[in-house]
N, CA, C and O atoms as a Maestro MAE file, in Angstrom:
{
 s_m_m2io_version
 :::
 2.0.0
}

f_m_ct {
 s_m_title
 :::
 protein
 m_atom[260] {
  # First column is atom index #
  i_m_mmod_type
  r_m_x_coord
  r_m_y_coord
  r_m_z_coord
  i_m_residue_number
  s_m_chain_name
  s_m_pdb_residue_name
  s_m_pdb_atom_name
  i_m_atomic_number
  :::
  1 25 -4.167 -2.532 -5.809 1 A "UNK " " N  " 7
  2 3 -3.462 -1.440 -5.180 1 A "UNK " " CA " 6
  3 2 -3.347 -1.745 -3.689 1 A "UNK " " C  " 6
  4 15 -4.386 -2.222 -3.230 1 A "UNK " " O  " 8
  5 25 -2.240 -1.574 -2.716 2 A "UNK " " N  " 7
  6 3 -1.872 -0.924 -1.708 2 A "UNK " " CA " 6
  7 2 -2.873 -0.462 -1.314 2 A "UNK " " C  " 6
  8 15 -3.702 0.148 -1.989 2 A "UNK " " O  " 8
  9 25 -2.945 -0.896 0.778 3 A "UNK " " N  " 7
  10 3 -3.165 0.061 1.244 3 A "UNK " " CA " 6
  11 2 -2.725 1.508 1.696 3 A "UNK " " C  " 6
  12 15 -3.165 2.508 2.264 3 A "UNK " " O  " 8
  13 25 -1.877 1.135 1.248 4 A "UNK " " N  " 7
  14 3 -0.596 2.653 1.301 4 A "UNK " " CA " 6
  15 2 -0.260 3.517 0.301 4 A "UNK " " C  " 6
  16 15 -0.060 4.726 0.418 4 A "UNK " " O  " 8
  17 25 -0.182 2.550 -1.133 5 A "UNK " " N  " 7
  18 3 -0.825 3.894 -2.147 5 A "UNK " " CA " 6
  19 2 -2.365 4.266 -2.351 5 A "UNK " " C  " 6
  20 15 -2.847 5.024 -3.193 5 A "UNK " " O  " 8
  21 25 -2.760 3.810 -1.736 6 A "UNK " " N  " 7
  22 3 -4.482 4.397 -1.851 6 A "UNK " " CA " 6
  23 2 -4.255 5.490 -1.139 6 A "UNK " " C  " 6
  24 15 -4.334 6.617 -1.627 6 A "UNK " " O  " 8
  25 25 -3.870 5.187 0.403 7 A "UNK " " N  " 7
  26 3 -3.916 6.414 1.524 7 A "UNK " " CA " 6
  27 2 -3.137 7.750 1.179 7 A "UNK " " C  " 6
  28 15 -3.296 8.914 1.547 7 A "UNK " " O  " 8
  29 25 -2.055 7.011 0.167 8 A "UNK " " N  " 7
  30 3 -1.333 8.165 -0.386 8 A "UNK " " CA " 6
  31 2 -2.249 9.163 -1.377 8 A "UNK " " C  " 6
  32 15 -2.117 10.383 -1.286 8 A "UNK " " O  " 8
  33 25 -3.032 8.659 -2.172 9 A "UNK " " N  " 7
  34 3 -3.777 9.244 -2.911 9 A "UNK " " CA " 6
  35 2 -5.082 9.671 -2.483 9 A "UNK " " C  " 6
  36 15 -5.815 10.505 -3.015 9 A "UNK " " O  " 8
  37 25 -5.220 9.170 -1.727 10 A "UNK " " N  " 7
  38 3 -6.344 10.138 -0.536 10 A "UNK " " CA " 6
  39 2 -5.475 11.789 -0.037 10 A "UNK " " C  " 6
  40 15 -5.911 12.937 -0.124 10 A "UNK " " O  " 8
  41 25 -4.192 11.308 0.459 11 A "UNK " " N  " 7
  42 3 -3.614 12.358 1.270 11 A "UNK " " CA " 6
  43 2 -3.597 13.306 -0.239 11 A "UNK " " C  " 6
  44 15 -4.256 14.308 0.038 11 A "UNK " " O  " 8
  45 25 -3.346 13.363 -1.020 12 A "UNK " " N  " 7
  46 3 -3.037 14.523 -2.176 12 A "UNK " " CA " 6
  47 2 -4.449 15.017 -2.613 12 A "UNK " " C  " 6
  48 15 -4.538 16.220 -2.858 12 A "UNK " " O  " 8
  49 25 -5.442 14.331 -2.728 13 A "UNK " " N  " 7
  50 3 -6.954 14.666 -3.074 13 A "UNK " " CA " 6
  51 2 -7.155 15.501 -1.645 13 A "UNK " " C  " 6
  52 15 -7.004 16.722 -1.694 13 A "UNK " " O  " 8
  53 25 -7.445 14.958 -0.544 14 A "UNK " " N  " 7
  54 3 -7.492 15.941 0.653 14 A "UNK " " CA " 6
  55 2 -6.947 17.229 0.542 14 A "UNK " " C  " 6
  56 15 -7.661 18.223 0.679 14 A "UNK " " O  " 8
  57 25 -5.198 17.333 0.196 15 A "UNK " " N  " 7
  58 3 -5.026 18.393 0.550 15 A "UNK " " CA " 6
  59 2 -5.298 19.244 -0.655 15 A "UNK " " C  " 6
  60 15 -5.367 20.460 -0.479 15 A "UNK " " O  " 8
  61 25 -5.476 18.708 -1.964 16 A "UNK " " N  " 7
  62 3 -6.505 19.641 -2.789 16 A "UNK " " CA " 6
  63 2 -7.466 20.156 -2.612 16 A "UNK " " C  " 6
  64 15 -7.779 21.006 -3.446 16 A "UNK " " O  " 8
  65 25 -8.281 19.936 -1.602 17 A "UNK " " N  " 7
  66 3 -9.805 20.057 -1.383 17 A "UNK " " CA " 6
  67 2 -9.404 20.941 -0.476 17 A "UNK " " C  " 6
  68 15 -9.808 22.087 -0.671 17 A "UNK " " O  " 8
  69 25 -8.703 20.755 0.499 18 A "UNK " " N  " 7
  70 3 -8.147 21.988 1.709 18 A "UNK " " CA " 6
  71 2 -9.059 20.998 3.056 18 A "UNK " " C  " 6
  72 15 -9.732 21.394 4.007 18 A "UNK " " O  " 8
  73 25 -8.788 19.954 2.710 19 A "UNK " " N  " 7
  74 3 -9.425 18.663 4.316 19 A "UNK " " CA " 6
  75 2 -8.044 18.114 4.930 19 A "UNK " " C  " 6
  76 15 -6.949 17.874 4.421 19 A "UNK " " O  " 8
  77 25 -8.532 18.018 6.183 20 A "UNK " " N  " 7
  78 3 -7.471 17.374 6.856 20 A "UNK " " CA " 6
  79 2 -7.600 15.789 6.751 20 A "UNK " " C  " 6
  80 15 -8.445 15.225 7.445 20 A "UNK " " O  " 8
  81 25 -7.028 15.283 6.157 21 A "UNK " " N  " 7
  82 3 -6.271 13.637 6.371 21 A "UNK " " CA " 6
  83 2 -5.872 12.885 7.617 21 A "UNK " " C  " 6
  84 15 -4.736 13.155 8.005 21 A "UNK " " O  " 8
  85 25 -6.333 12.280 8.110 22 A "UNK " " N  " 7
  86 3 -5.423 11.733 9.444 22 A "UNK " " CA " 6
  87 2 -5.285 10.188 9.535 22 A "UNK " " C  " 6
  88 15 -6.460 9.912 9.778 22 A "UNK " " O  " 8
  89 25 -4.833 9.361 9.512 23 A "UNK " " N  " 7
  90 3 -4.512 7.695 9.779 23 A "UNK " " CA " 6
  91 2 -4.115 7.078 11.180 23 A "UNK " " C  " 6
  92 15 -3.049 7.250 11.771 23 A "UNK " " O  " 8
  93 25 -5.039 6.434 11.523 24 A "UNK " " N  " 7
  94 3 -4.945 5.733 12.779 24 A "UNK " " CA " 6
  95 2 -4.457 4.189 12.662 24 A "UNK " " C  " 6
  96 15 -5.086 3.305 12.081 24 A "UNK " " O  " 8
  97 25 -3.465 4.068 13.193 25 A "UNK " " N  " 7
  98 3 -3.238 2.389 12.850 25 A "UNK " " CA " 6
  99 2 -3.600 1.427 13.744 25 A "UNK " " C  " 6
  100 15 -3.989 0.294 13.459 25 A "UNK " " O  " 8
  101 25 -3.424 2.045 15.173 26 A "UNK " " N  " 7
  102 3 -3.979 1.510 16.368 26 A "UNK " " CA " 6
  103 2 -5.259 1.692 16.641 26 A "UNK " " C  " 6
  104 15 -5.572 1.197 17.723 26 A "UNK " " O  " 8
  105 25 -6.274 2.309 15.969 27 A "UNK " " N  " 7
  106 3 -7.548 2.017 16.308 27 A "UNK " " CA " 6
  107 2 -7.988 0.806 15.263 27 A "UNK " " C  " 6
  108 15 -9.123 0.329 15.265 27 A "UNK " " O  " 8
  109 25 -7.534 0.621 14.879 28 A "UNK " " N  " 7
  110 3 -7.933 -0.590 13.784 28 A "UNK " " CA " 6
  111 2 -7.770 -1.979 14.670 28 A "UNK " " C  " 6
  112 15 -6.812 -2.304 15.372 28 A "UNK " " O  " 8
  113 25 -8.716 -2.531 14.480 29 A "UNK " " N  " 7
  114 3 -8.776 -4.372 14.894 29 A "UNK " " CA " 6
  115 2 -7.704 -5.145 13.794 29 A "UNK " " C  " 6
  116 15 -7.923 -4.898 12.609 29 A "UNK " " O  " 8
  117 25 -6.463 -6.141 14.137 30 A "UNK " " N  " 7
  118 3 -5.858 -6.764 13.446 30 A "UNK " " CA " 6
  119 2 -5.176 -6.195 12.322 30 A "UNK " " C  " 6
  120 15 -4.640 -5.190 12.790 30 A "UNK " " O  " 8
  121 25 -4.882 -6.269 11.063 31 A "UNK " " N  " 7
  122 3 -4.337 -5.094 10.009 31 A "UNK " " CA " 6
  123 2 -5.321 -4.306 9.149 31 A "UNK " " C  " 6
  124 15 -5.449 -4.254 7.925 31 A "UNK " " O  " 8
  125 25 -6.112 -3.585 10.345 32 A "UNK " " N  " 7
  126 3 -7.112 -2.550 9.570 32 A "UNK " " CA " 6
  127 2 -6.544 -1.018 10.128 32 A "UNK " " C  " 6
  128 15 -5.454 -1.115 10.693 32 A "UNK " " O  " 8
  129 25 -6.894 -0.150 10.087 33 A "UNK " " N  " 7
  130 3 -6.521 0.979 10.363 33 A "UNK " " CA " 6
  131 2 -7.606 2.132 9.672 33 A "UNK " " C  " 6
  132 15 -8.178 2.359 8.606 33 A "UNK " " O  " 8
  133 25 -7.487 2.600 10.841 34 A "UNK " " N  " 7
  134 3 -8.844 3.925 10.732 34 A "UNK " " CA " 6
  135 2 -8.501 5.606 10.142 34 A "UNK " " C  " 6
  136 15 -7.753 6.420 10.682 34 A "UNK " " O  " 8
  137 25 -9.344 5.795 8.825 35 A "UNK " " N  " 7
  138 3 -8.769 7.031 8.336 35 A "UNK " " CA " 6
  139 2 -9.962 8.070 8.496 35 A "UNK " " C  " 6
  140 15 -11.122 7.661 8.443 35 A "UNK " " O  " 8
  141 25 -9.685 9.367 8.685 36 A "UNK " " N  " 7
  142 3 -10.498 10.408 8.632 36 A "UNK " " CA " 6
  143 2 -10.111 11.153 7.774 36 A "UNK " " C  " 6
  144 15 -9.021 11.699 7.941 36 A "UNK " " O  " 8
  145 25 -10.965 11.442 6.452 37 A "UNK " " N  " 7
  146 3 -10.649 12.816 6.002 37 A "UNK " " CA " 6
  147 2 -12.129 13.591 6.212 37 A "UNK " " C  " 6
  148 15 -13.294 13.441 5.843 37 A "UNK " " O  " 8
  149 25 -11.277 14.585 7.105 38 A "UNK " " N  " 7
  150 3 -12.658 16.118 7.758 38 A "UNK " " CA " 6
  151 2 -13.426 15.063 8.179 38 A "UNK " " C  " 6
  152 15 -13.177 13.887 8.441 38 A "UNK " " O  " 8
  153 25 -14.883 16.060 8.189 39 A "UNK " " N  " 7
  154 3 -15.534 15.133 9.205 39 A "UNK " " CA " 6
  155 2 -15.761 13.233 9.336 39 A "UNK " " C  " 6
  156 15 -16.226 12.645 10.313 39 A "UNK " " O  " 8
  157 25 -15.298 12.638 8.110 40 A "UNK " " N  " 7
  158 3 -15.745 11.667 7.515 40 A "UNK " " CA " 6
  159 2 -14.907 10.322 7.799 40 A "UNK " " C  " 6
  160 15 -13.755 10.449 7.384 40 A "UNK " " O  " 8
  161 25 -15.128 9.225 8.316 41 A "UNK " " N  " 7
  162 3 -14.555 7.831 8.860 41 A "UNK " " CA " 6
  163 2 -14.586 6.917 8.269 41 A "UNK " " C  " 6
  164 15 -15.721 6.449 8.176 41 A "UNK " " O  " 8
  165 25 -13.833 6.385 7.780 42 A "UNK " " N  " 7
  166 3 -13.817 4.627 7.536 42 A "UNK " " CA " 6
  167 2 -12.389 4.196 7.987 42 A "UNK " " C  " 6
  168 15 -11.343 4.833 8.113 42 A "UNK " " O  " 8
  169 25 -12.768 2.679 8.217 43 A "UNK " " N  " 7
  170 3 -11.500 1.984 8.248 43 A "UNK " " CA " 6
  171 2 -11.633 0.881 7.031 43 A "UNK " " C  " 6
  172 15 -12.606 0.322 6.525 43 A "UNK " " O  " 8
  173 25 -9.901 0.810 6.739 44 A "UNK " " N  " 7
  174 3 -9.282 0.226 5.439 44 A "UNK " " CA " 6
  175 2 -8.455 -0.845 5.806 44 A "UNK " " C  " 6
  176 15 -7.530 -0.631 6.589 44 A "UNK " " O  " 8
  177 25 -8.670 -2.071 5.312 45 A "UNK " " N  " 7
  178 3 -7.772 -3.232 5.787 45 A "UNK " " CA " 6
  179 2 -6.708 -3.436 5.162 45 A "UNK " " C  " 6
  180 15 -6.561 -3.084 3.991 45 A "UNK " " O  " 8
  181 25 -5.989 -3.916 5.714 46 A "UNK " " N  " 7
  182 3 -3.988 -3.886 4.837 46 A "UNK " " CA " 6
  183 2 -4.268 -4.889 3.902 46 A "UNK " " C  " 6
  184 15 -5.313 -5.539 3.945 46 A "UNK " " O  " 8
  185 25 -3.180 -5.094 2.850 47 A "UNK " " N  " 7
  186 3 -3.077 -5.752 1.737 47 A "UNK " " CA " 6
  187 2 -3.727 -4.824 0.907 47 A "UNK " " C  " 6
  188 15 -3.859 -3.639 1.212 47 A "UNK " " O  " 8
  189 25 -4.266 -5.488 -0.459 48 A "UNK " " N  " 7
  190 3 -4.978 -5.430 -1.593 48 A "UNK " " CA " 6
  191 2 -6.318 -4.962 -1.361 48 A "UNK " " C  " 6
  192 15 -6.896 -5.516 -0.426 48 A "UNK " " O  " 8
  193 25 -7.100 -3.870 -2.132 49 A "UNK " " N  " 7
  194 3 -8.158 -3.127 -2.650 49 A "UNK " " CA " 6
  195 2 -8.126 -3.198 -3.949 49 A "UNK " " C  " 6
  196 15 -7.216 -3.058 -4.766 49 A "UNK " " O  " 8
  197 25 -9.772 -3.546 -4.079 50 A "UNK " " N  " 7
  198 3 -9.700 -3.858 -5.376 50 A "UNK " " CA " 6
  199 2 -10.244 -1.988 -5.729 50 A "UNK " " C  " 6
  200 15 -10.251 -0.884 -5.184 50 A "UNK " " O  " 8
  201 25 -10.717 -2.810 -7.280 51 A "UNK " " N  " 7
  202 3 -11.106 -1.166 -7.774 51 A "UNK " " CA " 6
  203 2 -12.513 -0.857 -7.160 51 A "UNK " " C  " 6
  204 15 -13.078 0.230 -7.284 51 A "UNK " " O  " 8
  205 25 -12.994 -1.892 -6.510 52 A "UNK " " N  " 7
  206 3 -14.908 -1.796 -6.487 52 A "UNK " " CA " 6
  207 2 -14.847 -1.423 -4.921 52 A "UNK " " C  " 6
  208 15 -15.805 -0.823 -4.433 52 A "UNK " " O  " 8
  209 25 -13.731 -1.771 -4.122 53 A "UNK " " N  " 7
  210 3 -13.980 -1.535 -2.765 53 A "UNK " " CA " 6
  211 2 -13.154 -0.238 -2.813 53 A "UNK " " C  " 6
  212 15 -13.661 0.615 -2.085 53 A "UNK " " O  " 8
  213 25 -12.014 0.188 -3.455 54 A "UNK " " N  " 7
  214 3 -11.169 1.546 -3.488 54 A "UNK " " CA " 6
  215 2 -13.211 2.770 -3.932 54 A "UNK " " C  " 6
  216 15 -13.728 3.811 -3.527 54 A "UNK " " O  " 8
  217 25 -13.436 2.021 -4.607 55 A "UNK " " N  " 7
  218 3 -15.217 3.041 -5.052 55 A "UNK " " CA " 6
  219 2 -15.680 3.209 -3.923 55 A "UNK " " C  " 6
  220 15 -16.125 4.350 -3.799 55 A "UNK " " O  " 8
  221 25 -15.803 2.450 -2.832 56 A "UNK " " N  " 7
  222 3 -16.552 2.358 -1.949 56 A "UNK " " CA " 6
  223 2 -16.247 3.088 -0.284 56 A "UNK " " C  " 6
  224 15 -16.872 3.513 0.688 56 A "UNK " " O  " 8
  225 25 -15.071 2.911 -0.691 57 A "UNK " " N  " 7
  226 3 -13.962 3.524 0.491 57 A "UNK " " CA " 6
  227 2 -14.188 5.151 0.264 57 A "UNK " " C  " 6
  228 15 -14.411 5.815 1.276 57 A "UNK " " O  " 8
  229 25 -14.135 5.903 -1.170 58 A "UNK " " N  " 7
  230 3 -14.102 7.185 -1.512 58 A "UNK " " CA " 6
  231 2 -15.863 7.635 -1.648 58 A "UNK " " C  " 6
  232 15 -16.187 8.822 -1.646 58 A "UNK " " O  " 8
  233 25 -16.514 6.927 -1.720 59 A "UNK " " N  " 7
  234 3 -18.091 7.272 -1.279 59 A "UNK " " CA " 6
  235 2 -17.723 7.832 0.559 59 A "UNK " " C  " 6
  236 15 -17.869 8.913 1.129 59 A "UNK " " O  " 8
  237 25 -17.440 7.093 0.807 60 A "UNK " " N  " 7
  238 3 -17.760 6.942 2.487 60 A "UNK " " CA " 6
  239 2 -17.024 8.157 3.119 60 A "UNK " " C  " 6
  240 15 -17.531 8.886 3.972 60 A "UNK " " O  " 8
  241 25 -15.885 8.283 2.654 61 A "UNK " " N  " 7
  242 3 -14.893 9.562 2.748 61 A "UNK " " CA " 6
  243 2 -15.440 11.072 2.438 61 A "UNK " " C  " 6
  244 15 -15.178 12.033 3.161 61 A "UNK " " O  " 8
  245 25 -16.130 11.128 1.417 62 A "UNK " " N  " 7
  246 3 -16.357 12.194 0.670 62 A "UNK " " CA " 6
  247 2 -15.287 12.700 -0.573 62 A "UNK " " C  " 6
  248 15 -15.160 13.878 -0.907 62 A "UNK " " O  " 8
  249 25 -14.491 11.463 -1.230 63 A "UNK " " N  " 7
  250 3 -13.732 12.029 -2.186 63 A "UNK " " CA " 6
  251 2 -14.109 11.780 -3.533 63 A "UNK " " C  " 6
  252 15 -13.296 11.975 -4.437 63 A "UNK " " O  " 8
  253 25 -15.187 11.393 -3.746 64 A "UNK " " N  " 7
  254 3 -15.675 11.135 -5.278 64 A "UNK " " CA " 6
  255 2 -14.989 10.232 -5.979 64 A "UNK " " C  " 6
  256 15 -14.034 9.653 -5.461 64 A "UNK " " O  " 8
  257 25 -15.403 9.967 -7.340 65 A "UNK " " N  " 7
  258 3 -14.977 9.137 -7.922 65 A "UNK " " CA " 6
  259 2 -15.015 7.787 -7.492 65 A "UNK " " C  " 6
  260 15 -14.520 6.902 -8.191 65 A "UNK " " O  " 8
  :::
 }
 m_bond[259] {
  # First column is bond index #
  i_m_from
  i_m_to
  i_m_order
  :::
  1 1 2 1
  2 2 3 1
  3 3 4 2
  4 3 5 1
  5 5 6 1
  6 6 7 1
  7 7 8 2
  8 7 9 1
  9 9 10 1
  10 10 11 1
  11 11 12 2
  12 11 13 1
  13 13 14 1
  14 14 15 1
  15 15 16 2
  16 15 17 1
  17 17 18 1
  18 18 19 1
  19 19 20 2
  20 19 21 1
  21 21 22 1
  22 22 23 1
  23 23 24 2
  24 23 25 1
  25 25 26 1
  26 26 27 1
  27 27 28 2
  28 27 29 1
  29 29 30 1
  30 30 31 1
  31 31 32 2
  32 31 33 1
  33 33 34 1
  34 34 35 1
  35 35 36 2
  36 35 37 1
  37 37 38 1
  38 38 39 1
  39 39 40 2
  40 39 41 1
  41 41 42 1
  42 42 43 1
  43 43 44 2
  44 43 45 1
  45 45 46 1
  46 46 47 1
  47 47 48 2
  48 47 49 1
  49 49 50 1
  50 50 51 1
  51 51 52 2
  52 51 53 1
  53 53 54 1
  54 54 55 1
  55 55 56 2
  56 55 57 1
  57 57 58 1
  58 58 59 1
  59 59 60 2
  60 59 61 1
  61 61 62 1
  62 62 63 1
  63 63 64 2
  64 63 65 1
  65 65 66 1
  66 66 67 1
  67 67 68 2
  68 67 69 1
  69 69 70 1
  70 70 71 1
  71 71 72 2
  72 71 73 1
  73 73 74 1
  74 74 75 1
  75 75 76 2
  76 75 77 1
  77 77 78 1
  78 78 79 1
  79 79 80 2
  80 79 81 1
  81 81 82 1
  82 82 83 1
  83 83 84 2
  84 83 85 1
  85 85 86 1
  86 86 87 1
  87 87 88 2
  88 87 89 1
  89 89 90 1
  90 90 91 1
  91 91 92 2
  92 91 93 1
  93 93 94 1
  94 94 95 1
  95 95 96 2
  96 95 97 1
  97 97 98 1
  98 98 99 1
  99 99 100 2
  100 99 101 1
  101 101 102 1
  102 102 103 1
  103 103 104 2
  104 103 105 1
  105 105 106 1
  106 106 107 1
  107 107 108 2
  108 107 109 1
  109 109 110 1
  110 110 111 1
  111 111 112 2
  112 111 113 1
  113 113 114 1
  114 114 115 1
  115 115 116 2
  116 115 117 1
  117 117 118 1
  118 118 119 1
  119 119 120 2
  120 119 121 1
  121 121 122 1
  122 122 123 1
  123 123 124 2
  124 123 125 1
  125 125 126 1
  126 126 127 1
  127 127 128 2
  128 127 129 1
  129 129 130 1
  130 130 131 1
  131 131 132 2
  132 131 133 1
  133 133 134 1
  134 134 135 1
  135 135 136 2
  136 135 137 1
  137 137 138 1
  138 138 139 1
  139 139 140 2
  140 139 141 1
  141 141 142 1
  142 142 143 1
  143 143 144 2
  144 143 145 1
  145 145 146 1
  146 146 147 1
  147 147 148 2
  148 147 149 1
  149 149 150 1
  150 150 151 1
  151 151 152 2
  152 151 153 1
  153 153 154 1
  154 154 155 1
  155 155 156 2
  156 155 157 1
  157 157 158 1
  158 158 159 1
  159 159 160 2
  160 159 161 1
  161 161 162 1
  162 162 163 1
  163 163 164 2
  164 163 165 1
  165 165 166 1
  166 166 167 1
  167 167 168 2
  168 167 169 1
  169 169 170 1
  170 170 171 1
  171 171 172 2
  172 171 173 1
  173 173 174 1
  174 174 175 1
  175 175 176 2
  176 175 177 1
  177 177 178 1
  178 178 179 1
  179 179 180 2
  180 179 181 1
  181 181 182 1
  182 182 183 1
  183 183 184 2
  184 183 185 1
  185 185 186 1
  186 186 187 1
  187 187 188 2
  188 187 189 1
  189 189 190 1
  190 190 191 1
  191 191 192 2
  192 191 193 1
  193 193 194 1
  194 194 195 1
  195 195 196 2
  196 195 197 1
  197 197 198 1
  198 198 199 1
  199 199 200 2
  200 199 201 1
  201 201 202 1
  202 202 203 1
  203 203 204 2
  204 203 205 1
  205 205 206 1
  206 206 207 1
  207 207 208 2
  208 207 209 1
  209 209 210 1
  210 210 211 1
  211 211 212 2
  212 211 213 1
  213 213 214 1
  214 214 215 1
  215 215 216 2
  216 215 217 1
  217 217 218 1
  218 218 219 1
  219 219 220 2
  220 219 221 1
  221 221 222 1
  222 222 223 1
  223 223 224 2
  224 223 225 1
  225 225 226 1
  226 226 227 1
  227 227 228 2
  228 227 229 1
  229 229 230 1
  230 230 231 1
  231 231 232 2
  232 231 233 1
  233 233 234 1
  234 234 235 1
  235 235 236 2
  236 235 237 1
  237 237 238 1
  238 238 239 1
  239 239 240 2
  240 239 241 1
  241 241 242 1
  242 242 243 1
  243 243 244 2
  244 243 245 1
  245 245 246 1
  246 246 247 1
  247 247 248 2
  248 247 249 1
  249 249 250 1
  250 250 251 1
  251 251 252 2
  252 251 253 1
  253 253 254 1
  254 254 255 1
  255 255 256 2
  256 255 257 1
  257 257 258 1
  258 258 259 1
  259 259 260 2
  :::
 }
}
């Protein structure tokens, strides 16, 4: 998967939950880019996520699964 359909599917889980989503592209080093949903931070590197790091990305977030 995309880093852009992941973020997309973050943004629809967020606004289910009633959290704000936000994407930073310029705080990211090289093609990474920094996401917040509510209080919660990670940054996500462009290209390909697998299924084990998409797990790992939604720990860190607070979106389960």
């Amino acid at each position: 998967m995309k880093r852009e359909q992941l973020i997309q599917k973050f943004r629809k889980e967020a606004k289910e939950k009633g959290l704000a989503l936000s994407v930073d592209m310029a705080r990211g080093k090289g093609g990474h880019c920094l996401v917040t949903v509510g209080d919660r931070v990670t940054v996500i590197p462009s290209g390909d996520i697998s299924p084990t790091f998409e797990k790992m990305i939604r720990k860190q977030l607070g979106l389960g699964n």
